[in-house]
N, C-alpha and C positions, 0 to 999 in steps of 0.2 A: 772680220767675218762675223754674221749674226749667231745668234746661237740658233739650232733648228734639232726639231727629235729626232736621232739618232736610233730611227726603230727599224725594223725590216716588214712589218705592217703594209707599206704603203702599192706593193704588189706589183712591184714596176721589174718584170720578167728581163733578167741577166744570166749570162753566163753558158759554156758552152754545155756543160755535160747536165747540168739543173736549175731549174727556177731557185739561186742560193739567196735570192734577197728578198723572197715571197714565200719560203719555207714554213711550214710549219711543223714543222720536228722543233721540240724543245733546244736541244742539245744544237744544231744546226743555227738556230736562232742565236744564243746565247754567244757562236762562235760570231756570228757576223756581224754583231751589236760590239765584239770588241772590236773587230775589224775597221767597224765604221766611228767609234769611238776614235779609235788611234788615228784615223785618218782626220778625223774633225781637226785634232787638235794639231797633226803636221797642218795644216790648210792656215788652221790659226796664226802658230808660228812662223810661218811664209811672212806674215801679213801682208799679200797678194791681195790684191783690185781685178783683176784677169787670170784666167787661166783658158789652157786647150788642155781638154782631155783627149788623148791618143787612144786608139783601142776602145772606144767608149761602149760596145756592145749596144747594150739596150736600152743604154739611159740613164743610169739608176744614179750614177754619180753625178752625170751630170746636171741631173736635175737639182740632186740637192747643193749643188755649187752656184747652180743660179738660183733658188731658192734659199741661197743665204747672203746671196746681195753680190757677187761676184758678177765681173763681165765673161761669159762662158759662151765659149768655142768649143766641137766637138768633133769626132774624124773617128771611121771607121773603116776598113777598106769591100766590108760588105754594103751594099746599095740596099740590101731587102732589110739586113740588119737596122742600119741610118732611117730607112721610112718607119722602121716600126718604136724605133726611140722618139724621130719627129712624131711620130702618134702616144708616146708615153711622156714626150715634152708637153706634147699641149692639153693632155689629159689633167695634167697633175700643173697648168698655169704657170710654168717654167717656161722662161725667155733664153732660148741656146740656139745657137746658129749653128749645123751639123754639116758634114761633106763626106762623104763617100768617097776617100781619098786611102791606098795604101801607106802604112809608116816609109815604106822606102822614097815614097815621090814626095814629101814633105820638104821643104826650103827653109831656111832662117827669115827669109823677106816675106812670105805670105802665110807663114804659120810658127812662127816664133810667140813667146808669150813668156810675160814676166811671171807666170807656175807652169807648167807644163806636171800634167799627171796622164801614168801611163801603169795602169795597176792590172793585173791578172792577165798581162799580155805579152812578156818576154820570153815565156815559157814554151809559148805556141809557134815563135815565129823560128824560121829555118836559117836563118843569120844571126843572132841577136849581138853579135860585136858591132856588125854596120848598125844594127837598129839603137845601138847603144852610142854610136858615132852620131847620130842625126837627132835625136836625145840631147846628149850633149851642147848642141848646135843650135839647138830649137828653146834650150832655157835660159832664160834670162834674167834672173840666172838661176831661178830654184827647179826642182826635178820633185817629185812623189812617188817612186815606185815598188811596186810589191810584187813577190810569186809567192807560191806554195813553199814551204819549209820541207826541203827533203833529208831525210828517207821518209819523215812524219807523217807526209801525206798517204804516201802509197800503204804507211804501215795502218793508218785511219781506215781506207779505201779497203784494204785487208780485212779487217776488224769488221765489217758491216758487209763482206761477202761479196764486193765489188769488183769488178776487173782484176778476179781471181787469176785469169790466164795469163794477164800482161804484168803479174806479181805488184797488182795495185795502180798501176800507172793509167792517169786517167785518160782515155782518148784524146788525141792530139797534143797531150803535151810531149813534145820534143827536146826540152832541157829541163836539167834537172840541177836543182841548187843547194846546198844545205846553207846555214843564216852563215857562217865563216867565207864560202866558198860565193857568193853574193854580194859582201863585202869588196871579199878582192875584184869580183868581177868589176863593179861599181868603179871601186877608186881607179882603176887604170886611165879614167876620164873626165873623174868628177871627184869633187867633193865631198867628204860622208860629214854631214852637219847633224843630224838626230835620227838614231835607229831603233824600231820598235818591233816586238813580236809577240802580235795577237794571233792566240793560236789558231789555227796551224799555217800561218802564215809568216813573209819576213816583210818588215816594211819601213821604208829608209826617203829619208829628205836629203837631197843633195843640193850644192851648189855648181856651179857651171865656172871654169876655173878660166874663162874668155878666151 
């Protein structure tokens, strides 16, 4: 994998509840430059030629995976979502093939991938045991996945006056993990090869145990 800046600078709009990769809050920045640090360097470690990104939102990862020399695949299950990433693909000169496909209809025969990365998306989904089954299934054999580090998050989201009624919980997230209890969820299917936690996040390299 090439080496590429690791900045939030580049304004390619992610995420569900804020633009977190076009930020400009100091503090918010500084979180997601580790974020994308620690991710650089799982990517590295893989040493992956391919990858599918799952849950790709709006781009942001995927661009810089094809922007560092990788063959990049992307999937989303929003269609409005996928066009406005293909328009932050070809903004930013990034070569990624996208589909507007649910994690649940995914196959091992047409979207398998020797990385498979699937980061700030298990938290959202309403099964995440199946989505962690088809995960599983889909790497070949390496995994990249992150959530939010709980109670940390909501206690952040607390701390700045946020989603005070739902006692910090950000819109749509459905599960909740702290870095131990992410762990276990993980190995029940995989591998735990290298685990890292930039804050306030947890975020783990797997391998796919065939």
């Amino acid at each position: 994998m090439k080496d590429h800046p690791l900045i939030v600078e580049q304004g390619i709009v992610a995420g569900n509840a804020y633009d977190k990769y076009g930020t400009r809050n100091p503090l918010a920045r500084a979180m997601m430059n580790g974020f994308l640090r620690s991710f650089h360097q799982m990517v590295q470690d893989s040493r992956a030629r391919e990858v599918h990104e799952i849950g790709c939102g709006e781009g942001h990862l995927s661009v810089l995976l094809a922007q560092a020399g990788l063959k990049t695949r992307a999937s989303d299950f929003s269609k409005q979502v996928v066009d406005q990433a293909r328009q932050n693909a070809r903004a930013a000169g990034a070569d990624v093939s996208f589909a507007a496909t649910s994690i649940y209809d995914l196959s091992p025969s047409d979207a398998g991938a020797e990385l498979v990365v699937c980061c700030e998306v298990l938290e959202h989904l309403p099964d995440p045991e199946r989505a962690l089954d088809i995960l599983a299934q889909l790497a070949r054999p390496h995994l990249i996945v992150s959530v939010p580090r709980e109670p940390v998050w909501r206690m952040l989201n607390m701390a700045r006056v946020k989603y005070v009624g739902q006692w910090g919980n950000t819109p749509g997230h459905l599960n909740h993990w702290s870095h131990r209890s992410f762990l276990r969820f993980l190995s029940r299917r995989l591998e735990i090869v290298a685990c890292r936690s930039p804050f306030p996040w947890t975020m783990v390299r797997c391998r796919s145990r065939g």
